[in-house]
KEGU-439916 format. One line per 3 residues: number of its first residue (from 1); their letters; for each residue x, y, z of N, C-alpha, C, CB. Coordinates in steps of 0.1 Angstrom, whole numbers, plus 5000, padded with zeros to 4 digits. Glycine has a CB too. Example, Ala and Ser with C-alpha at 12.3 -4.5 7.8 and 13.67 -1.06 7.14 Angstrom:
<pts>
1> AS> 5132/4943/5078/5123/4955/5078/5132/4967/5078/5113/4955/5090 ~ 5128/4978/5071/5137/4989/5071/5129/5000/5079/5141/4994/5057 $
</pts>
This chain:
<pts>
1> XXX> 4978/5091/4826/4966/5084/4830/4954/5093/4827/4966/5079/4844 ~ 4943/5087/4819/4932/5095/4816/4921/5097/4827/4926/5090/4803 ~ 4925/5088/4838/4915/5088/4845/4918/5084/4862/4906/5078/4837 $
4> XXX> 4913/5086/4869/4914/5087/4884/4912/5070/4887/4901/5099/4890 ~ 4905/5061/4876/4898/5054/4884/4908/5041/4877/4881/5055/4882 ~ 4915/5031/4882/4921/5024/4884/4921/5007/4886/4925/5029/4889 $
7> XXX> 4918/4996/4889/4911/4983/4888/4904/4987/4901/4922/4967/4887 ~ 4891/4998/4892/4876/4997/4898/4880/5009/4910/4872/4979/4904 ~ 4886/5013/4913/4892/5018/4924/4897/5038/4921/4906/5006/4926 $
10> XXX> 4888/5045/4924/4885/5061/4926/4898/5066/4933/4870/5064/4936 ~ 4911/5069/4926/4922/5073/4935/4915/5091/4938/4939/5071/4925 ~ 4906/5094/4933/4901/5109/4937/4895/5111/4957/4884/5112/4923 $
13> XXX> 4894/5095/4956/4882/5098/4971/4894/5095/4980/4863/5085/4975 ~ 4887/5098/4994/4894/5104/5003/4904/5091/5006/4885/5110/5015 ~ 4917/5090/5013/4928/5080/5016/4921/5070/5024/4941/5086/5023 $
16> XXX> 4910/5072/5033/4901/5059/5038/4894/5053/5031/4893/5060/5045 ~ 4890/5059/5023/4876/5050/5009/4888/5044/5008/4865/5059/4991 ~ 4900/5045/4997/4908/5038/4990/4915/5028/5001/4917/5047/4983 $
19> XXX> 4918/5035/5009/4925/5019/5015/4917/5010/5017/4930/5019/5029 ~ 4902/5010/5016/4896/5003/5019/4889/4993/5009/4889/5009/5027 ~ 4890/5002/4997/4884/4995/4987/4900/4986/4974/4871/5008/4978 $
22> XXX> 4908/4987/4983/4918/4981/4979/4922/4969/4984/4925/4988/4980 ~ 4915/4966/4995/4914/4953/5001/4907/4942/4988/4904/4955/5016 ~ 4919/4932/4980/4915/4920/4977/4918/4926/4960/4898/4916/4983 $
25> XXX> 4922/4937/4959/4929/4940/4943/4941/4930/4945/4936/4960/4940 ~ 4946/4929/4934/4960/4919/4931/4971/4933/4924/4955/4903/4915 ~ 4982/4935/4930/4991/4943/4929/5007/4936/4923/4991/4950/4942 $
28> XXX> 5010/4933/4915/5019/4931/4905/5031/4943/4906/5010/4930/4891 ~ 5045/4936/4904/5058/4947/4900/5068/4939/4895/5065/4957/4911 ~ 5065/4936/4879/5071/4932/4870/5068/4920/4871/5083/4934/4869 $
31> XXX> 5053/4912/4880/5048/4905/4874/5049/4893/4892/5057/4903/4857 ~ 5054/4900/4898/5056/4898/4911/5046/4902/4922/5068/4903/4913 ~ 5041/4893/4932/5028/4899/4936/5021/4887/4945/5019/4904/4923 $
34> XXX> 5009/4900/4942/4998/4889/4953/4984/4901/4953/5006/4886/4976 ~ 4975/4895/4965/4965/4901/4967/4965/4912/4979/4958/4892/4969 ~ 4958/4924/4976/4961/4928/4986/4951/4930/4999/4968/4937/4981 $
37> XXX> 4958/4927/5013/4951/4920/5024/4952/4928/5034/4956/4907/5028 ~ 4958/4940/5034/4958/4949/5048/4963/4963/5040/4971/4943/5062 ~ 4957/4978/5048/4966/4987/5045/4959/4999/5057/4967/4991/5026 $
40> XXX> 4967/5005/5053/4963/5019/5062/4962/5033/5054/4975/5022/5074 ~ 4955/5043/5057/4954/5053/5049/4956/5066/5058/4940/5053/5042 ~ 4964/5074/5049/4969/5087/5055/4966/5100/5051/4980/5087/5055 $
43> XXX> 4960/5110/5054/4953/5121/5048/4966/5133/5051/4937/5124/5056 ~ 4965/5145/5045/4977/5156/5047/4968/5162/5061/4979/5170/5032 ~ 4957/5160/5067/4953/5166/5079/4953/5155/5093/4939/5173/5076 $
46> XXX> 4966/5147/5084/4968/5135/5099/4981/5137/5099/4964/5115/5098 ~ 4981/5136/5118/4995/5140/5123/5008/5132/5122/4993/5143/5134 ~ 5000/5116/5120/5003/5108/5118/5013/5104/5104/4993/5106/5120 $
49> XXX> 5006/5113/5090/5008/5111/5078/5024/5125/5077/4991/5113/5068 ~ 5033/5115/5065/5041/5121/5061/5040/5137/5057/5044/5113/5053 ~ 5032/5135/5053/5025/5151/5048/5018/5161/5051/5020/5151/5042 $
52> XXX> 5018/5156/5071/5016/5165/5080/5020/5183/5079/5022/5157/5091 ~ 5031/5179/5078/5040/5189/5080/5039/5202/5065/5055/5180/5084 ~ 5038/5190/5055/5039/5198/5043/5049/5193/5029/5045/5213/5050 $
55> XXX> 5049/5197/5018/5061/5191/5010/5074/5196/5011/5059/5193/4996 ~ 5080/5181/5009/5097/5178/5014/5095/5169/4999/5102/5168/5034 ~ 5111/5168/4998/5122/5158/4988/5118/5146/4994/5140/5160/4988 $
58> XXX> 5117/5148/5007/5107/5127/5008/5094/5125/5005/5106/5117/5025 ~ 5087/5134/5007/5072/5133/5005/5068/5140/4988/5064/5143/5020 ~ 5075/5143/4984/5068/5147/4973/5061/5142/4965/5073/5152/4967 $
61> XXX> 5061/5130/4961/5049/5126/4948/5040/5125/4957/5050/5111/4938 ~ 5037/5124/4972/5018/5125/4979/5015/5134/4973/5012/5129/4995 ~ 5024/5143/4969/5015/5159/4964/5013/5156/4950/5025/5175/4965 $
64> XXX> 5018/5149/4946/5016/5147/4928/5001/5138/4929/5033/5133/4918 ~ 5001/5136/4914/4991/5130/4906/4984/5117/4914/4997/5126/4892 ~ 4972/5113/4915/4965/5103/4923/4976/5090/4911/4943/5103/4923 $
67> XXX> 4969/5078/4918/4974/5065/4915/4988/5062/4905/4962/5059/4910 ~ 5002/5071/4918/5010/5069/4913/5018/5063/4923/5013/5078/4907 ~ 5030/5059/4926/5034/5054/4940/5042/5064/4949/5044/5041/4939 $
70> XXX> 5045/5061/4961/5052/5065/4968/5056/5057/4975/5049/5074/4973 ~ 5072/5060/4975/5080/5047/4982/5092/5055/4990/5086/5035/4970 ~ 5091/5054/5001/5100/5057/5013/5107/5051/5023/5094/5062/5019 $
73> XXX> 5115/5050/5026/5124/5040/5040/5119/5044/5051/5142/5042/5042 ~ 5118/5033/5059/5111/5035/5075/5120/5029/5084/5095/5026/5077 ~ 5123/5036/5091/5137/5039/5098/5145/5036/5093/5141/5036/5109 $
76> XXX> 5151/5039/5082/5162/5035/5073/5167/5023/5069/5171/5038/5076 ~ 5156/5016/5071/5158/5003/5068/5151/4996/5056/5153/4997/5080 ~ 5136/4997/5057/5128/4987/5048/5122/4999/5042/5117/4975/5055 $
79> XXX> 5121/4996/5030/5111/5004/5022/5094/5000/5024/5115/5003/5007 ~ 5089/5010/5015/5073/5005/5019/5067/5014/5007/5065/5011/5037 ~ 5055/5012/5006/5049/5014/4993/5035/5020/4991/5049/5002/4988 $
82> XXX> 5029/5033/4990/5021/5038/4991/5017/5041/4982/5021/5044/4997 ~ 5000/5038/4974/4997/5047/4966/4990/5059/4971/4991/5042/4958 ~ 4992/5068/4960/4986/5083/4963/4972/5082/4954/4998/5097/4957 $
85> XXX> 4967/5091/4964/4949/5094/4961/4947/5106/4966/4938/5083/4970 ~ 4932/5112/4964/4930/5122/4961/4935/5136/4951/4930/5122/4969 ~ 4932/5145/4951/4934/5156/4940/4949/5162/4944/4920/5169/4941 $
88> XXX> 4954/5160/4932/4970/5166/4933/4970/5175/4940/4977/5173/4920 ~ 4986/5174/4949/4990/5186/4957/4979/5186/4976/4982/5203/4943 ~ 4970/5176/4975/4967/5176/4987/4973/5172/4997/4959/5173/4988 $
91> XXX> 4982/5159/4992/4994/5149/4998/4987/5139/5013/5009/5161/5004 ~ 4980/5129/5002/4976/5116/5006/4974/5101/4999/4965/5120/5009 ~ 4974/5093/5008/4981/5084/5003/4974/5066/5011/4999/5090/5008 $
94> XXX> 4980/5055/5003/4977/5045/5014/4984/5037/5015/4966/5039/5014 ~ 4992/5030/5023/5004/5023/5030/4999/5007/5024/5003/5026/5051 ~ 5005/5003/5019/5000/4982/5017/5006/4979/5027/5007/4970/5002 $
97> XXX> 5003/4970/5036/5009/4963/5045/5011/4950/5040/5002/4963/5055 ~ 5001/4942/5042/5001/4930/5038/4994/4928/5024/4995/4922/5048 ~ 5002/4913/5015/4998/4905/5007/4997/4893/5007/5002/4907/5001 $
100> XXX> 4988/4886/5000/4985/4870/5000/4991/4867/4986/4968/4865/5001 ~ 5009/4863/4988/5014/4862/4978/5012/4855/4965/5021/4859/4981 ~ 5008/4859/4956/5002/4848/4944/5013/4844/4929/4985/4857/4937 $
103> XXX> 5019/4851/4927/5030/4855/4917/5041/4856/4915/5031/4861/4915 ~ 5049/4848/4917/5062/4852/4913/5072/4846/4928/5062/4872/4911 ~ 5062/4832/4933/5065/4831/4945/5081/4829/4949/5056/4820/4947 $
106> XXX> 5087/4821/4939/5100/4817/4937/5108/4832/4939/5103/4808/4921 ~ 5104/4843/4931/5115/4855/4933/5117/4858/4946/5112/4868/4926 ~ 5099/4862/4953/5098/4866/4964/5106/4856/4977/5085/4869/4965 $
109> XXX> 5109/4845/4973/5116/4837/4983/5127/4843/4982/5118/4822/4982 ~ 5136/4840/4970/5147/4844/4964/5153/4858/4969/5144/4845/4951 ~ 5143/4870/4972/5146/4881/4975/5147/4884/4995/5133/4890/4966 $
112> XXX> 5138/4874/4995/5137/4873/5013/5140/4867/5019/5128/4873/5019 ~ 5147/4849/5011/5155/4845/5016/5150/4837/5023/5163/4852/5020 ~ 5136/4833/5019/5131/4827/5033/5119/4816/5028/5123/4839/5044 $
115> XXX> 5114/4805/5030/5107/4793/5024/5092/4797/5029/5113/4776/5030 ~ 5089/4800/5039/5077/4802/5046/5069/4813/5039/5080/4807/5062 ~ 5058/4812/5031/5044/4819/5025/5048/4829/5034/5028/4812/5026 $
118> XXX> 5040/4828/5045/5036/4842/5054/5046/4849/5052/5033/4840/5070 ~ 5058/4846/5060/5070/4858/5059/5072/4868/5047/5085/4851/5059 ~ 5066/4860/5037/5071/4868/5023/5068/4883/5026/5061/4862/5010 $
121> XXX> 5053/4886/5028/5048/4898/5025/5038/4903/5033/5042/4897/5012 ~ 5042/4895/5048/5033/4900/5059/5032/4914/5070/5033/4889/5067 ~ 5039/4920/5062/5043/4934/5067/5049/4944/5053/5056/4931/5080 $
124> XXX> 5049/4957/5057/5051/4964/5048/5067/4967/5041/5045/4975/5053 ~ 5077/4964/5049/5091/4961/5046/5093/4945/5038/5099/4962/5061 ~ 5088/4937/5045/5088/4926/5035/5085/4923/5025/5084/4919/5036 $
127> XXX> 5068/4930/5022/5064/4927/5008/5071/4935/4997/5050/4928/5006 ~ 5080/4952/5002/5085/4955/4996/5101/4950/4987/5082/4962/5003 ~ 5102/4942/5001/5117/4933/4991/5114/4927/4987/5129/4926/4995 $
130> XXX> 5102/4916/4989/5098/4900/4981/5094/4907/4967/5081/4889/4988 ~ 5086/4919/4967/5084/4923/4951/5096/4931/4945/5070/4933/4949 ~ 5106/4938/4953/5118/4943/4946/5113/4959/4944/5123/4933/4930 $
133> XXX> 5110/4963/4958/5103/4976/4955/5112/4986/4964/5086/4976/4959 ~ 5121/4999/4952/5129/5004/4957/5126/5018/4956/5139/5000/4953 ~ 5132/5027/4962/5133/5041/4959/5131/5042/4938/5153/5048/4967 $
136> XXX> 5134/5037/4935/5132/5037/4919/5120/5042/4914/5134/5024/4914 ~ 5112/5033/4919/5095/5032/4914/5086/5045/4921/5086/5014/4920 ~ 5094/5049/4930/5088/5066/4938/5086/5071/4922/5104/5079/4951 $
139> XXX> 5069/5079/4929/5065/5087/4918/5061/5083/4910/5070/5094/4913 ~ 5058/5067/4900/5058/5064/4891/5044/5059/4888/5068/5056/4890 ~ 5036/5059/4876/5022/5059/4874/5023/5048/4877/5015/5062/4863 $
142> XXX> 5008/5042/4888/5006/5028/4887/4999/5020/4874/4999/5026/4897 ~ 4994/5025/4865/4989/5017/4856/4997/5017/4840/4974/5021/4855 ~ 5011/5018/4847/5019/5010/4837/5034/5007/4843/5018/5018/4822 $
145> XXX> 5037/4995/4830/5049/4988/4839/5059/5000/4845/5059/4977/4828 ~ 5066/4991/4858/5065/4977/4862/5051/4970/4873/5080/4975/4869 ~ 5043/4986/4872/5030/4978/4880/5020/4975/4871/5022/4987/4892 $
148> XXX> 5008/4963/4879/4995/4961/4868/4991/4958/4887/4994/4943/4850 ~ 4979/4965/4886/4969/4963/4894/4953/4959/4883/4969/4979/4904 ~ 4951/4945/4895/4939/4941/4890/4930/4940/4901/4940/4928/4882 $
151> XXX> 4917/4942/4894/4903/4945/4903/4901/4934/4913/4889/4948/4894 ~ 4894/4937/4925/4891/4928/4934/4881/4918/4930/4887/4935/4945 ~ 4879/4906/4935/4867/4899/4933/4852/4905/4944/4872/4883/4937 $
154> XXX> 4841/4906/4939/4832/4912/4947/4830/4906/4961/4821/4912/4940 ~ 4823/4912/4972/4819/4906/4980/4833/4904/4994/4813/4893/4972 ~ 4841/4908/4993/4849/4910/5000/4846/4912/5013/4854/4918/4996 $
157> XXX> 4852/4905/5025/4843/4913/5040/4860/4919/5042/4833/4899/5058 ~ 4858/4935/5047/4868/4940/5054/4867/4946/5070/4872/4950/5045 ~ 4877/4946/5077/4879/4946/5090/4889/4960/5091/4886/4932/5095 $
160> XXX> 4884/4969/5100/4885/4980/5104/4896/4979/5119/4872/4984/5105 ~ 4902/4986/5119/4908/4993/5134/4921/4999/5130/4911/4980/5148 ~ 4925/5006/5145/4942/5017/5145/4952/5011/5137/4951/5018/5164 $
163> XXX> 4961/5022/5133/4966/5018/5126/4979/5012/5135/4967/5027/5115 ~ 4992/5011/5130/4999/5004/5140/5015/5008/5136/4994/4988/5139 ~ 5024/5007/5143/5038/5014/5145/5035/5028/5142/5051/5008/5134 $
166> XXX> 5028/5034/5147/5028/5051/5147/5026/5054/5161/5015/5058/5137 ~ 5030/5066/5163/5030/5074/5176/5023/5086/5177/5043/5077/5179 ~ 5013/5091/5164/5001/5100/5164/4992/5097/5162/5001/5107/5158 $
169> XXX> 4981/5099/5166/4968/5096/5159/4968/5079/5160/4967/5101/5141 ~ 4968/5076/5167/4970/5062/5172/4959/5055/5174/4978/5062/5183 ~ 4939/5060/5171/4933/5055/5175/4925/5057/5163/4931/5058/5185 $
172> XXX> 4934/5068/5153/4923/5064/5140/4921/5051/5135/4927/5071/5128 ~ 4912/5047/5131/4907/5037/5126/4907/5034/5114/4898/5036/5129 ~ 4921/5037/5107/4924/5036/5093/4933/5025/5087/4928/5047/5090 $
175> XXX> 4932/5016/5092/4936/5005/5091/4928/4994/5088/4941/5005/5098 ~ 4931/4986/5075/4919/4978/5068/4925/4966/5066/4914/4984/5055 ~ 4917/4955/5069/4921/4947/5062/4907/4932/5056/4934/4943/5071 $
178> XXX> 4916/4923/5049/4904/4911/5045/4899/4904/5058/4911/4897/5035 ~ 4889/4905/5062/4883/4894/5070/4886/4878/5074/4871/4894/5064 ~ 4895/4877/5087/4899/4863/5084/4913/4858/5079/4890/4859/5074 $
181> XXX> 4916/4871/5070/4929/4864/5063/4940/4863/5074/4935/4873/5050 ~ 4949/4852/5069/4961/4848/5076/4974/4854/5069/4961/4832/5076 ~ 4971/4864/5061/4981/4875/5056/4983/4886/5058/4980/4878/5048 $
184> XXX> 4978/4891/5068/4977/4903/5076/4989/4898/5080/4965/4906/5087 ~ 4994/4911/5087/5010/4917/5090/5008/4912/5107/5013/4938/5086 ~ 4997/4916/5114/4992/4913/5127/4974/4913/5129/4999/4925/5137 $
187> XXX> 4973/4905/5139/4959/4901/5136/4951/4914/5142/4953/4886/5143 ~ 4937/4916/5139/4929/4927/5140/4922/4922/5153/4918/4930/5126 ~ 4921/4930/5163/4912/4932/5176/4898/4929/5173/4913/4947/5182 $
</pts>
């Protein structure tokens, strides 16, 4: 990638700018997708963030190159899906939570087994199976297949507060989402 900056979106600035200005991009994997409606952002000086501690064989692409993915199991169960931001080697990153499925609606049933919109992709383990997002795509540049991220529509209102299933830092306020939407993972205080 020649450049930091991605559908409109500065993977160089800090893991809060980005989570935040990622609210209402459309995120695509192999053409599977939606908008995206919630996330949380994690810096290497949160106690909170994988990369608290330092680089490990699970955390390593936070340390790599901005707007590439990172994909990890959460309690060994569901995967989840993070892009990385800021300057290589700092190890930070931003969590998708939720999506407003738009793409590929039939797979994502298919994959989750389930008829209901919301369920698809209203949490970060979900939207990871509805789009078919595995340990595979860890590390991999986002601006080319099997991802296409496209730019937000302007004017966006986003909604702030804690992030949520964590047991550190539990009051940062790094947790973002669309104003209103009914795609959020859980509703905002």
């Amino acid at each position: 990638m020649s450049s930091s900056i991605l559908a409109g979106i500065d993977f160089l600035a800090p893991s809060h700018v980005v989570a935040r200005q990622l609210i209402g991009v459309t995120v695509l994997v192999d053409g599977v997708g939606g908008r995206i409606v919630e996330t949380e952002a994690y810096d290497g000086e949160d106690p909170a963030s994988h990369t608290y501690g330092g680089r490990t064989d699970r955390n390593f692409a936070m340390f790599g190159p901005p707007a590439h993915a990172y994909v990890y199991r959460s309690y060994g169960i569901h995967w989840c899906l993070n892009f990385v931001c800021r300057e290589e080697g700092h190890g930070a990153g931003v969590l998708i939570r939720a999506l407003e499925p738009l793409a590929g609606l039939d797979a994502m049933r298919a994959r989750r087994a389930s008829g209901d919109a919301w369920t698809l992709c209203s949490g970060p383990g979900k939207l990871c199976q509805a789009l078919g997002v595995t340990r595979a795509l860890n590390a991999l540049p986002l601006d080319g297949a099997p991802f296409a991220l496209l730019p937000a529509q302007p004017g966006i209102a986003v909604v702030e507060g804690p992030r949520i299933g964590i047991s550190k830092a539990v009051d940062v306020p790094w947790r973002f989402g669309e104003a209103g939407s009914r795609w959020v993972s859980k509703p905002f205080r």
